[in-house]
PDB file as gemmi writes it, atoms N, CA and C in Angstrom:
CRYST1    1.000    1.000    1.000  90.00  90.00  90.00 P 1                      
ATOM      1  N   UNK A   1      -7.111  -6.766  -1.481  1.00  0.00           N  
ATOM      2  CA  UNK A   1      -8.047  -6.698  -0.371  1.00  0.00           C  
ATOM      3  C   UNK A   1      -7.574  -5.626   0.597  1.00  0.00           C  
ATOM      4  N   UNK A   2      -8.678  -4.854   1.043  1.00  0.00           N  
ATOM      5  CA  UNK A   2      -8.088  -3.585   2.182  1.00  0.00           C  
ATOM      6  C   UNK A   2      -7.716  -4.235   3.174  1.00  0.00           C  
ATOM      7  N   UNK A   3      -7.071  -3.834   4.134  1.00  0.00           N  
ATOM      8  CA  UNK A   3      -6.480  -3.530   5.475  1.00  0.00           C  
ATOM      9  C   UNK A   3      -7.545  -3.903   6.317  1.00  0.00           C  
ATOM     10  N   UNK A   4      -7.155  -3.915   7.588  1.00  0.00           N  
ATOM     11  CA  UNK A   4      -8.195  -3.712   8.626  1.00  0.00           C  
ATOM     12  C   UNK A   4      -8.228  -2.537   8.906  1.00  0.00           C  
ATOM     13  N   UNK A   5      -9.906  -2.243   8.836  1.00  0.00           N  
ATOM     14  CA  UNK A   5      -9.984  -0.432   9.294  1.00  0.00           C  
ATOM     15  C   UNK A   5     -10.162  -0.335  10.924  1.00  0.00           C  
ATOM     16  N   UNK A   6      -9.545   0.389  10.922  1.00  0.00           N  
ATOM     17  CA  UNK A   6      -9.573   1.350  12.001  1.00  0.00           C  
ATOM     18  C   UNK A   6     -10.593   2.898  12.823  1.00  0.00           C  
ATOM     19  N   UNK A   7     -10.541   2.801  13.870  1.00  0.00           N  
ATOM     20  CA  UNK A   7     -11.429   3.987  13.912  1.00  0.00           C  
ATOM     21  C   UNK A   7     -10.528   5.161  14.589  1.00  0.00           C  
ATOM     22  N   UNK A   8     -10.742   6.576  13.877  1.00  0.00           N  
ATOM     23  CA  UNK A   8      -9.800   7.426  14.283  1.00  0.00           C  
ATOM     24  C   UNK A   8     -10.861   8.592  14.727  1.00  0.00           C  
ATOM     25  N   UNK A   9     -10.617   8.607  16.238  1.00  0.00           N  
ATOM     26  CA  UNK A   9     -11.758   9.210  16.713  1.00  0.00           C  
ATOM     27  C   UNK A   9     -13.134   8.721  16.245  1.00  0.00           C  
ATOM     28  N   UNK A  10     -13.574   9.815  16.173  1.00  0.00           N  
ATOM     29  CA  UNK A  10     -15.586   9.249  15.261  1.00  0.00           C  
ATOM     30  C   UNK A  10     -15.128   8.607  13.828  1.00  0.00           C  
ATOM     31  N   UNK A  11     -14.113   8.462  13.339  1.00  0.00           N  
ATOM     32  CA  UNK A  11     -14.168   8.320  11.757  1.00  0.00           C  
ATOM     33  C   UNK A  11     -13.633   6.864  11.440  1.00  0.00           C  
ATOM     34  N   UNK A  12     -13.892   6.131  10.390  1.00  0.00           N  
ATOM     35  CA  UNK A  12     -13.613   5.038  10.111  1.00  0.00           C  
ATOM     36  C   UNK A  12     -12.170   4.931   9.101  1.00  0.00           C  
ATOM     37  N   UNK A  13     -11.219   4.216   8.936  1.00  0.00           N  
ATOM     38  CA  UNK A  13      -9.963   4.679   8.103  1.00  0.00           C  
ATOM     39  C   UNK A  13      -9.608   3.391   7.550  1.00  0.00           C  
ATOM     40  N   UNK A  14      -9.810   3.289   6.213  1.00  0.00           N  
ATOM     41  CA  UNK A  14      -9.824   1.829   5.506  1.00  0.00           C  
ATOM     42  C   UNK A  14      -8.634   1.877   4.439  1.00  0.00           C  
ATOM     43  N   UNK A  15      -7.394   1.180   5.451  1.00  0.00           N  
ATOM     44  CA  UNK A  15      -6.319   1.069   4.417  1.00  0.00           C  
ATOM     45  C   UNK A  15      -6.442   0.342   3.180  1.00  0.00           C  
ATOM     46  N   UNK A  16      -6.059   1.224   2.217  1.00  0.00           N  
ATOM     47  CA  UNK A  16      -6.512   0.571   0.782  1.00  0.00           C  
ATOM     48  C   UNK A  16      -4.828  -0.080   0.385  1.00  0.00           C  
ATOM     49  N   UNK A  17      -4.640  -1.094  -0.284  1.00  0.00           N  
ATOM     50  CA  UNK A  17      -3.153  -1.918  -0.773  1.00  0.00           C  
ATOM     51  C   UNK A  17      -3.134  -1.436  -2.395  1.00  0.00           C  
ATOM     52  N   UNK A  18      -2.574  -0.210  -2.718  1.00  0.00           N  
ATOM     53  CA  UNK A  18      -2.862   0.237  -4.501  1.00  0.00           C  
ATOM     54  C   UNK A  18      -1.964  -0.605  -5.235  1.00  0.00           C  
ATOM     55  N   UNK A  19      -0.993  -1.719  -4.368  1.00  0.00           N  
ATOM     56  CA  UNK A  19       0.039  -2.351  -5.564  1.00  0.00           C  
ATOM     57  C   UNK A  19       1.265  -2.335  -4.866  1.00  0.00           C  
ATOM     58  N   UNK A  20       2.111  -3.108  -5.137  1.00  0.00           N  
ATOM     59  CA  UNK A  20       3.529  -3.136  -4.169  1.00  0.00           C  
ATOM     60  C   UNK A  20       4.591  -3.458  -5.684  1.00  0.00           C  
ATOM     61  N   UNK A  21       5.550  -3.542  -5.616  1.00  0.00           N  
ATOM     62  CA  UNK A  21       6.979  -3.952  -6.095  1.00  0.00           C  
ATOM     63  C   UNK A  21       8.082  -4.443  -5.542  1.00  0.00           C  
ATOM     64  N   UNK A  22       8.441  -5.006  -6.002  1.00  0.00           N  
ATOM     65  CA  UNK A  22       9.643  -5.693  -5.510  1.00  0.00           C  
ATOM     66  C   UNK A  22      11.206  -4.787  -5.402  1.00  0.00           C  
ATOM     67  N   UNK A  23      11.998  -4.159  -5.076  1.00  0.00           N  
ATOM     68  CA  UNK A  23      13.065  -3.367  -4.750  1.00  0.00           C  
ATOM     69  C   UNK A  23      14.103  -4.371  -3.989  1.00  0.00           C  
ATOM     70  N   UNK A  24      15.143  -3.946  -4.672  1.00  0.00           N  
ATOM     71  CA  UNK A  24      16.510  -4.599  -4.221  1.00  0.00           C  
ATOM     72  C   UNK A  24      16.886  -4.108  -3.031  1.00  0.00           C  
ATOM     73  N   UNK A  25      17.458  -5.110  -2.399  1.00  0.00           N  
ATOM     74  CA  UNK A  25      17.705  -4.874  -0.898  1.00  0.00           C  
ATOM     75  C   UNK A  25      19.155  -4.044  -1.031  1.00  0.00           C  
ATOM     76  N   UNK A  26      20.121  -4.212  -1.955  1.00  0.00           N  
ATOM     77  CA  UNK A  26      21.379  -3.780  -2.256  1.00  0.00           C  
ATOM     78  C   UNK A  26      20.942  -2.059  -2.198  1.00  0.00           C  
ATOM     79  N   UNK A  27      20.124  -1.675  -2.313  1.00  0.00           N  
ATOM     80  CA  UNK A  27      19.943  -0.198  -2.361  1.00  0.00           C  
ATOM     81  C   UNK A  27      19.153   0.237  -1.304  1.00  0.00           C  
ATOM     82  N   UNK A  28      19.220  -0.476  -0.325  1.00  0.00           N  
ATOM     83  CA  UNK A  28      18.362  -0.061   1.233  1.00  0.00           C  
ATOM     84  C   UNK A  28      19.184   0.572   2.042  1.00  0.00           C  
ATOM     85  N   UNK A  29      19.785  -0.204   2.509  1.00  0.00           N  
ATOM     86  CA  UNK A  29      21.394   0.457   3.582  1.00  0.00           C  
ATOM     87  C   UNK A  29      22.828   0.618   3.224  1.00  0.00           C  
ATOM     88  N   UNK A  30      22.726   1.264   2.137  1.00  0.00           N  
ATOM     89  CA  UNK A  30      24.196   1.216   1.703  1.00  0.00           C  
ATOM     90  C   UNK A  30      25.110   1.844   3.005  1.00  0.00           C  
ATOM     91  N   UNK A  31      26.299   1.233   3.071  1.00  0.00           N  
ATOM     92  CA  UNK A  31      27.064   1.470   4.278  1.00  0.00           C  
ATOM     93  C   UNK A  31      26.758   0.894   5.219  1.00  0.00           C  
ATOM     94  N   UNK A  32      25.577   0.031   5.404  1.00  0.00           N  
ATOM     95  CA  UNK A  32      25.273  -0.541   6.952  1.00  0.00           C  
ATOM     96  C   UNK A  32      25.007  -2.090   7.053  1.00  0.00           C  
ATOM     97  N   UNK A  33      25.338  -2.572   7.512  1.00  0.00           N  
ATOM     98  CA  UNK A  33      25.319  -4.064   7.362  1.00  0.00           C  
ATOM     99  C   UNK A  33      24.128  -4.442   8.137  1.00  0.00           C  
ATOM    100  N   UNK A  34      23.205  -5.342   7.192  1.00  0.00           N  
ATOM    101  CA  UNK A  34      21.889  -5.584   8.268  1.00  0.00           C  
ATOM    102  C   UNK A  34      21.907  -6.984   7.732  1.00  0.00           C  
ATOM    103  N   UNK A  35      21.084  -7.485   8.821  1.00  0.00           N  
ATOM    104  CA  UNK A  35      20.934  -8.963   8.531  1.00  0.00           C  
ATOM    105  C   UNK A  35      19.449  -9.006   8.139  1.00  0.00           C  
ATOM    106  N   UNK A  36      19.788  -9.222   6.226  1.00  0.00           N  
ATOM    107  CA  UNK A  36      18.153  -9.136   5.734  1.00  0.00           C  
ATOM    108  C   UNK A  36      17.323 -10.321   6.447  1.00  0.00           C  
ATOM    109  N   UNK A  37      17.918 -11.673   6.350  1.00  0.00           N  
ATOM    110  CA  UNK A  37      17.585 -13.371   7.109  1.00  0.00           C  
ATOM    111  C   UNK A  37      16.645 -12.892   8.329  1.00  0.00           C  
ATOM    112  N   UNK A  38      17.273 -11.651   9.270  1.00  0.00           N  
ATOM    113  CA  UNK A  38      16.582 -11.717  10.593  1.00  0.00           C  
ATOM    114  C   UNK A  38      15.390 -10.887   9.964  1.00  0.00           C  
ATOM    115  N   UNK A  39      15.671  -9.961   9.117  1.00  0.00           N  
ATOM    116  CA  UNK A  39      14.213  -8.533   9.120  1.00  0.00           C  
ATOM    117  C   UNK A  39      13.367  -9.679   8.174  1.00  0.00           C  
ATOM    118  N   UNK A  40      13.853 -10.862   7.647  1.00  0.00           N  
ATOM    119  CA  UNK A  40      12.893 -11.216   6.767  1.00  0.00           C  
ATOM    120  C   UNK A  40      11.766 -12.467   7.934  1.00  0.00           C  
ATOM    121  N   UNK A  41      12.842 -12.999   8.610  1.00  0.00           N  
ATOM    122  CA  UNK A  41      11.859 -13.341  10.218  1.00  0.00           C  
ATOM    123  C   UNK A  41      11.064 -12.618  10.671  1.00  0.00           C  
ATOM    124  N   UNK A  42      11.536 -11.736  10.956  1.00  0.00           N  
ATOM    125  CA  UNK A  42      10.697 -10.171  12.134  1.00  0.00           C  
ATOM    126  C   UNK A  42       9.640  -9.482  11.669  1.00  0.00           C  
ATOM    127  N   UNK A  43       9.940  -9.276   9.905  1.00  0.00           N  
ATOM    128  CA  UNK A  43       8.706  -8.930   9.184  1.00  0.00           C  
ATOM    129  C   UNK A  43       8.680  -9.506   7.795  1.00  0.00           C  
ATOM    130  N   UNK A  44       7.772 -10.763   7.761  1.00  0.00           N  
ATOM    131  CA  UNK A  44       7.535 -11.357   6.816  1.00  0.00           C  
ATOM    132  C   UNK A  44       7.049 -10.846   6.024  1.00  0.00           C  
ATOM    133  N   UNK A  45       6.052  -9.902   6.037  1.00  0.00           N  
ATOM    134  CA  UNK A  45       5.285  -9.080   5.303  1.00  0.00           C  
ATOM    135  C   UNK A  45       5.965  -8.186   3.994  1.00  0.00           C  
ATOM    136  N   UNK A  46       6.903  -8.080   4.794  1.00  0.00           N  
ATOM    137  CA  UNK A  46       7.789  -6.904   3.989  1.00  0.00           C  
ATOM    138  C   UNK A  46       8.602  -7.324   2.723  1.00  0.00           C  
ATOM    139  N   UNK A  47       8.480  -9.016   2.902  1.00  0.00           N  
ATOM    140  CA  UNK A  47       9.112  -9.348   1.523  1.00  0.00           C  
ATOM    141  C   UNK A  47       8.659 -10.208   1.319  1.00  0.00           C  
ATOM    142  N   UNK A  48       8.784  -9.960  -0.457  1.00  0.00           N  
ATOM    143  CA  UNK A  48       7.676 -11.108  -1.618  1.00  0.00           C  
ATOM    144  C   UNK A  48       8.660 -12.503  -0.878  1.00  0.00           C  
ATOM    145  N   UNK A  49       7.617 -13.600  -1.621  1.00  0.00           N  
ATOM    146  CA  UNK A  49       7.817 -14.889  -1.060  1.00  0.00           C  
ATOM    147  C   UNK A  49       8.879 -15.170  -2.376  1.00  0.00           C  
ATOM    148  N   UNK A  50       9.896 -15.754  -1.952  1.00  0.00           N  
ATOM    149  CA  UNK A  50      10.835 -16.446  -2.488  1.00  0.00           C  
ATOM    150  C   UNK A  50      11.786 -15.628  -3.554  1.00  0.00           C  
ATOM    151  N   UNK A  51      12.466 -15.026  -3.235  1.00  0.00           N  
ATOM    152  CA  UNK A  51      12.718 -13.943  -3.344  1.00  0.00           C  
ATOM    153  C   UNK A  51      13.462 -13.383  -2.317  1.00  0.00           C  
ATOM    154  N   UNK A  52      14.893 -13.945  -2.428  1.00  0.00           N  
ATOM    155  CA  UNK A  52      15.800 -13.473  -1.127  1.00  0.00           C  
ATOM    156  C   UNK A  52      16.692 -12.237  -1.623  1.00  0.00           C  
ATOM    157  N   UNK A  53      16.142 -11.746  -3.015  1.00  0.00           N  
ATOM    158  CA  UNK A  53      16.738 -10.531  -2.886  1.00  0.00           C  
ATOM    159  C   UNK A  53      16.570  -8.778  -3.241  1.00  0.00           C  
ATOM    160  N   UNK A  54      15.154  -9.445  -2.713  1.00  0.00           N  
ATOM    161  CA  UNK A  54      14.662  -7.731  -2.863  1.00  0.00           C  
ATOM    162  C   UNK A  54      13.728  -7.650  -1.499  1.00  0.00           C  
ATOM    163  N   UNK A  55      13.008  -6.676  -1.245  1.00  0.00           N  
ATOM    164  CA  UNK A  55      11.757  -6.194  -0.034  1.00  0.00           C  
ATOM    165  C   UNK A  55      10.710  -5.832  -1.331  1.00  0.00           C  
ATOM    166  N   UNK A  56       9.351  -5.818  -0.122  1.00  0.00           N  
ATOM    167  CA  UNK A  56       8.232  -5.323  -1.170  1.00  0.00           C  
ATOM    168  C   UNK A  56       7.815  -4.276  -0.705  1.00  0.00           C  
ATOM    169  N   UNK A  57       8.379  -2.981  -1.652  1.00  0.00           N  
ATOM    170  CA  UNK A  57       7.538  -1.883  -1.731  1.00  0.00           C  
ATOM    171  C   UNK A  57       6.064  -1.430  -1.974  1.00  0.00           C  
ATOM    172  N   UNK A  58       5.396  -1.346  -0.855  1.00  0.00           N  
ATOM    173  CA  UNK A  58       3.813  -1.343  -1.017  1.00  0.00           C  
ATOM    174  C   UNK A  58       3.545   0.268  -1.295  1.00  0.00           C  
ATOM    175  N   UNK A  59       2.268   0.285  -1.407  1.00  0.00           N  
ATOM    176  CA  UNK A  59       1.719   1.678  -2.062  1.00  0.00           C  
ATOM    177  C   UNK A  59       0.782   1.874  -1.435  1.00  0.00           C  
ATOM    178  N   UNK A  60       0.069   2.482  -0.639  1.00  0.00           N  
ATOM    179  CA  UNK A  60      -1.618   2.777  -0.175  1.00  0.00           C  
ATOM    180  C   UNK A  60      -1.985   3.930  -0.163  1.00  0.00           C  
ATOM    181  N   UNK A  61      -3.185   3.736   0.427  1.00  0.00           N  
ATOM    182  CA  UNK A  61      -4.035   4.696   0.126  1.00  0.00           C  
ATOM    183  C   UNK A  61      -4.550   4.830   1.084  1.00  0.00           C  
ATOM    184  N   UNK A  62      -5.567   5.368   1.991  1.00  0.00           N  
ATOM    185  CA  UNK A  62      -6.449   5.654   2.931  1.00  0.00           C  
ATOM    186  C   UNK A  62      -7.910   6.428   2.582  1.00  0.00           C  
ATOM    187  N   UNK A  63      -8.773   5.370   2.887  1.00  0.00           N  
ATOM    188  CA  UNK A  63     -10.318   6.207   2.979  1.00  0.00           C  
ATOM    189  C   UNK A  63     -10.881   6.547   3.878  1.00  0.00           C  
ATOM    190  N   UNK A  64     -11.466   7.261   4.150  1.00  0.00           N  
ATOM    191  CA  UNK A  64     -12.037   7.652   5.281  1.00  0.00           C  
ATOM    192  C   UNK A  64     -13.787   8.177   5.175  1.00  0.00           C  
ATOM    193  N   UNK A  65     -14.088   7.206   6.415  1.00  0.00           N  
ATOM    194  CA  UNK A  65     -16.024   7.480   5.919  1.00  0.00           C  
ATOM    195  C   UNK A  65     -15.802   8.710   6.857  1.00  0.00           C  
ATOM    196  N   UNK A  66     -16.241   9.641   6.033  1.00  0.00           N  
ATOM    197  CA  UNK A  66     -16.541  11.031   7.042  1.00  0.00           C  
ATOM    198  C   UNK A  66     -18.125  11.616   6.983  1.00  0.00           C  
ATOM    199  N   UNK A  67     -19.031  11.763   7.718  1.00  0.00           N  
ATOM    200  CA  UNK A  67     -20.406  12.306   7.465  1.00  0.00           C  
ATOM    201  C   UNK A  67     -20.810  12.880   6.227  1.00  0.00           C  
ATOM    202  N   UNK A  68     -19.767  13.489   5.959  1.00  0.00           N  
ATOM    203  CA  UNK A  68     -19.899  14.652   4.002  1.00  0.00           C  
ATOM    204  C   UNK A  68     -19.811  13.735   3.238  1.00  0.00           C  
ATOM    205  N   UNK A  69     -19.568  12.530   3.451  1.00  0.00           N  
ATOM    206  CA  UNK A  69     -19.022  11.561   2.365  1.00  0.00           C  
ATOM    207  C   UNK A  69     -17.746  10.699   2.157  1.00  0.00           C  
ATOM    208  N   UNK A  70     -17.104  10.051   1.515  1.00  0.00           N  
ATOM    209  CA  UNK A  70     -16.053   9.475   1.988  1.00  0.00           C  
ATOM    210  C   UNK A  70     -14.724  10.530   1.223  1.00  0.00           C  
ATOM    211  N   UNK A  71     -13.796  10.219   1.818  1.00  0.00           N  
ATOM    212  CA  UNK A  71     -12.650  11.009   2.141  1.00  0.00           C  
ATOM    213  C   UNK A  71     -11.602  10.126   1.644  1.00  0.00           C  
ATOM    214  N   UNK A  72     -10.903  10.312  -0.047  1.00  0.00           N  
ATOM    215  CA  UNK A  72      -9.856   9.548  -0.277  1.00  0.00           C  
ATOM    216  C   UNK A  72      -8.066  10.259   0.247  1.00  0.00           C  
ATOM    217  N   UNK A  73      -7.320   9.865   0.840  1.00  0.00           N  
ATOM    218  CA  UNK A  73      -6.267   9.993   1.154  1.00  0.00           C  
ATOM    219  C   UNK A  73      -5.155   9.855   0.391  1.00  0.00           C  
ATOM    220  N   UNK A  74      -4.591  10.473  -0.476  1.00  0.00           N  
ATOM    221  CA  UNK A  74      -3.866  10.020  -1.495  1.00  0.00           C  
ATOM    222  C   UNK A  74      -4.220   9.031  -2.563  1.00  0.00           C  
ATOM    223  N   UNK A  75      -4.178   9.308  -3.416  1.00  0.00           N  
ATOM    224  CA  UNK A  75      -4.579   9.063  -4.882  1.00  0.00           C  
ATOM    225  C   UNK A  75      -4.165   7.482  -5.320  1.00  0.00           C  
ATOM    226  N   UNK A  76      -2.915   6.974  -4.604  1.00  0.00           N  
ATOM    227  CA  UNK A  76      -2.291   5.756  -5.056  1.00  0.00           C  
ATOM    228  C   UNK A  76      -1.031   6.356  -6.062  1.00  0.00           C  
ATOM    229  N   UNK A  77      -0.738   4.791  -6.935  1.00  0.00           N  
ATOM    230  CA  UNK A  77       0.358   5.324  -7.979  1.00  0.00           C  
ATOM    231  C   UNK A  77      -0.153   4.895  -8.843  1.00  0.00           C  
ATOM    232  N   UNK A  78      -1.157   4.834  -9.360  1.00  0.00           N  
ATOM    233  CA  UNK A  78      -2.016   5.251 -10.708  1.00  0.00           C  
ATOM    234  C   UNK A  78      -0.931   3.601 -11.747  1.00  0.00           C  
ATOM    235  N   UNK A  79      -1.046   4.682 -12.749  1.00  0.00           N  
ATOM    236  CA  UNK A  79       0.094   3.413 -13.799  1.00  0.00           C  
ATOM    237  C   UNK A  79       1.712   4.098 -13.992  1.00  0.00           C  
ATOM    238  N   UNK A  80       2.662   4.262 -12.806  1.00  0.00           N  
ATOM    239  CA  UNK A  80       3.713   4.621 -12.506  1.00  0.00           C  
ATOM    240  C   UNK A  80       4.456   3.536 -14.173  1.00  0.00           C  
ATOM    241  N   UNK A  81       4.522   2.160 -13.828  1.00  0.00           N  
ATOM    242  CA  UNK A  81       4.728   1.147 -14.384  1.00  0.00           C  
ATOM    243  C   UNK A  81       6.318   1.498 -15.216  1.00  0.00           C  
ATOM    244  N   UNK A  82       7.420   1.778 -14.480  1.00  0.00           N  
ATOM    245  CA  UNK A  82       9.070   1.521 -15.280  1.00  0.00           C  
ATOM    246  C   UNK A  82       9.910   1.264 -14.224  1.00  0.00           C  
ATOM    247  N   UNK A  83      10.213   0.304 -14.221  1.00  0.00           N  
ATOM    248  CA  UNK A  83      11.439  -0.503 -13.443  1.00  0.00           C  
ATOM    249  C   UNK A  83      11.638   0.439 -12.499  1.00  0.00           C  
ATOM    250  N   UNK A  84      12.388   0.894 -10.910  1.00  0.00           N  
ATOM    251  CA  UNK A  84      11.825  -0.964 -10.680  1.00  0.00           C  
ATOM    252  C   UNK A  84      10.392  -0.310  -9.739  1.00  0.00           C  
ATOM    253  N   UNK A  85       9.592   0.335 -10.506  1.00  0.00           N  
ATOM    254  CA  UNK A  85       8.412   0.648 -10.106  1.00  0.00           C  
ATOM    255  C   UNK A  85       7.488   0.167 -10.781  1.00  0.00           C  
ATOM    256  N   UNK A  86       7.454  -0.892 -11.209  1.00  0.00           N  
ATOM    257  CA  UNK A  86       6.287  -1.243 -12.009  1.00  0.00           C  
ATOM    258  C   UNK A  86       5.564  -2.356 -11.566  1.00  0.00           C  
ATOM    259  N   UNK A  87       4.352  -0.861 -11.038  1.00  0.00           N  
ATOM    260  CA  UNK A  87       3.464  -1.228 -10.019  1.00  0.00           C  
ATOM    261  C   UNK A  87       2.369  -1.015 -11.084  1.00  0.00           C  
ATOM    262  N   UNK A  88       1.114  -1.752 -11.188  1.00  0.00           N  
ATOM    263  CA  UNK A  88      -0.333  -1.111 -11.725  1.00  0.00           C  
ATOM    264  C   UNK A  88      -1.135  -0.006 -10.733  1.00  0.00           C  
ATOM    265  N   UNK A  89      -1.410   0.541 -10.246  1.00  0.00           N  
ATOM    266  CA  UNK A  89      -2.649   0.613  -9.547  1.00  0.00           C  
ATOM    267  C   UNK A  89      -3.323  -0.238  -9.826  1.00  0.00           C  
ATOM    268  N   UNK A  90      -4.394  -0.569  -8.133  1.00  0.00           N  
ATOM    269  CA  UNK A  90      -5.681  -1.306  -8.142  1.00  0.00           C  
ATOM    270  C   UNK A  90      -6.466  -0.829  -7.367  1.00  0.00           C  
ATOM    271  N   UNK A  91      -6.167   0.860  -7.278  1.00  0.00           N  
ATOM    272  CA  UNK A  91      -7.305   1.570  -6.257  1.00  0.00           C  
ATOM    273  C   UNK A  91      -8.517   1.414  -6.360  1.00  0.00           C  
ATOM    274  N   UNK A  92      -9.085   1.392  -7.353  1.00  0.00           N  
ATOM    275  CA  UNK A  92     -10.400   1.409  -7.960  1.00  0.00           C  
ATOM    276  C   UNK A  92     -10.873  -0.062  -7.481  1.00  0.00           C  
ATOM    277  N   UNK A  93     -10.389  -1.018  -7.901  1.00  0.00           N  
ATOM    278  CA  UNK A  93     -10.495  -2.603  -7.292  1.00  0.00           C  
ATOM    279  C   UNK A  93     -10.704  -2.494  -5.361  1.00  0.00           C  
ATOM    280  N   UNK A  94      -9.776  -1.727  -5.118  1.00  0.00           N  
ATOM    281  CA  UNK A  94      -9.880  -1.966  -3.596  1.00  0.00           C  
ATOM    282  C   UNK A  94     -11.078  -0.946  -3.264  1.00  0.00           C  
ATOM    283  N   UNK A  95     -11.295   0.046  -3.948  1.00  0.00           N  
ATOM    284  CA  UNK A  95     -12.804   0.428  -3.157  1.00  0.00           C  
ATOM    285  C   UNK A  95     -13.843   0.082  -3.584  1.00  0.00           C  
ATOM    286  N   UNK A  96     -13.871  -0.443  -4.407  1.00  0.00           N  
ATOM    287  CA  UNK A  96     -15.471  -1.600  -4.872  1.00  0.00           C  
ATOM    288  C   UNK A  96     -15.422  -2.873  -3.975  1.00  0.00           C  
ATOM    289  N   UNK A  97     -14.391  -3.550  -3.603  1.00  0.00           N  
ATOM    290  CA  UNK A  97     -14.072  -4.164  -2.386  1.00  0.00           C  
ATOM    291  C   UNK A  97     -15.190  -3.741  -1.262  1.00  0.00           C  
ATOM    292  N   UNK A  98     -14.931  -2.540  -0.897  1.00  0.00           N  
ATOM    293  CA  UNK A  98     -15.294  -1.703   0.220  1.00  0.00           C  
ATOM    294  C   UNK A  98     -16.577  -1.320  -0.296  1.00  0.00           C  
ATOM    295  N   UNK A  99     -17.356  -1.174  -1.448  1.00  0.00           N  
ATOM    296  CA  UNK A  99     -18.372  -1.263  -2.327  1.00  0.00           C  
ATOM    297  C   UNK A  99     -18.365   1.172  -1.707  1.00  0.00           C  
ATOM    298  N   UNK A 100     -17.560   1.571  -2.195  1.00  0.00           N  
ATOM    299  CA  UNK A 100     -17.622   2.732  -2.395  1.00  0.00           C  
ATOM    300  C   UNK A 100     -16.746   2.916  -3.815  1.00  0.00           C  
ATOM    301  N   UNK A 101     -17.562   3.991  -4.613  1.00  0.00           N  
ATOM    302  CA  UNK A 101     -17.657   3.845  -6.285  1.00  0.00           C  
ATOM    303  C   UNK A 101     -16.514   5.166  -6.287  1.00  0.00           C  
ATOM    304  N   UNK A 102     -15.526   5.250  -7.194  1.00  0.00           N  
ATOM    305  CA  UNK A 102     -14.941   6.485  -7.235  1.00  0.00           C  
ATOM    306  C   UNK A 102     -15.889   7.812  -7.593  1.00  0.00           C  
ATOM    307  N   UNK A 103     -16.780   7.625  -7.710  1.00  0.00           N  
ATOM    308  CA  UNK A 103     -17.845   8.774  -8.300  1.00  0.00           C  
ATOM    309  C   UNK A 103     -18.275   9.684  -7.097  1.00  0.00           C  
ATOM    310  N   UNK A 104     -18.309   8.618  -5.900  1.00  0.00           N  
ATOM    311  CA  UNK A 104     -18.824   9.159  -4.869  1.00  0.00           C  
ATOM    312  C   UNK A 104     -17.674   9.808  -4.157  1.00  0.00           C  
ATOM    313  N   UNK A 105     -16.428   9.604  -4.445  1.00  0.00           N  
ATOM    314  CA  UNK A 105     -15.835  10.114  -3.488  1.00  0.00           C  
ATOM    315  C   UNK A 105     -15.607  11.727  -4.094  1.00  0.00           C  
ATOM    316  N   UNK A 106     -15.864  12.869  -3.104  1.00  0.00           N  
ATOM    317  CA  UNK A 106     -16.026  14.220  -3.543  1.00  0.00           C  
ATOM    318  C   UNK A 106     -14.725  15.055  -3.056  1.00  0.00           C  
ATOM    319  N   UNK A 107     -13.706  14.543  -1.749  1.00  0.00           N  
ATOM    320  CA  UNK A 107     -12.590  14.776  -1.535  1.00  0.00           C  
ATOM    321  C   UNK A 107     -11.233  14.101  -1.296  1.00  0.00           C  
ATOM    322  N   UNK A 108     -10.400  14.484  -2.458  1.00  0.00           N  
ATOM    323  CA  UNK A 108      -8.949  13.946  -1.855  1.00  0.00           C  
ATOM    324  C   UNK A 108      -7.953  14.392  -1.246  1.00  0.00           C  
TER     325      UNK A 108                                                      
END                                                                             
């Protein structure tokens, strides 16, 4: 499901979610001691549920209704899919969501 859009100036900006992964926290701050317990309080979002030992790497995208037509913002990560990126894309899912067809979109 998209984001809440936003309006940027005259234009509308509909965060698209293309897929997230899970990433080990052991390879975030090497050298720095953080307390994952508090960032996992502060931002729940940021890590899969149950799962105390990785963060979730998300992926998006951005559309934008512009007068010419809609305006895709980066492509997503398509089918990346090999450890520890193995993410699907679901761009296509999230703008039929938004009921805009990839056909229509004329710039990325």
């Amino acid at each position: 499901m998209p984001h809440e859009p936003f309006m940027l100036g005259s234009l509308e900006v509909v965060p698209l979610c293309d897929g997230w992964a899970p990433l080990p926290l052991d390879d975030e701050a090497p050298g720095h001691d953080v307390d994952w317990d508090e960032e996992r309080t502060r931002f729940p979002w940021a890590f899969p549920p149950d799962d105390a030992t990785s963060w979730a790497w998300h992926v998006h995208a951005f559309l934008i209704r512009h007068p010419d037509g809609p305006v895709l913002v980066d492509t997503g990560i398509g089918g990346l899919g090999r450890p520890p990126y193995d993410v699907a894309g679901r761009l296509e899912d999230e703008l039929a969501t938004i009921e805009v067809s990839p056909e229509s979109v004329q710039h990325v």
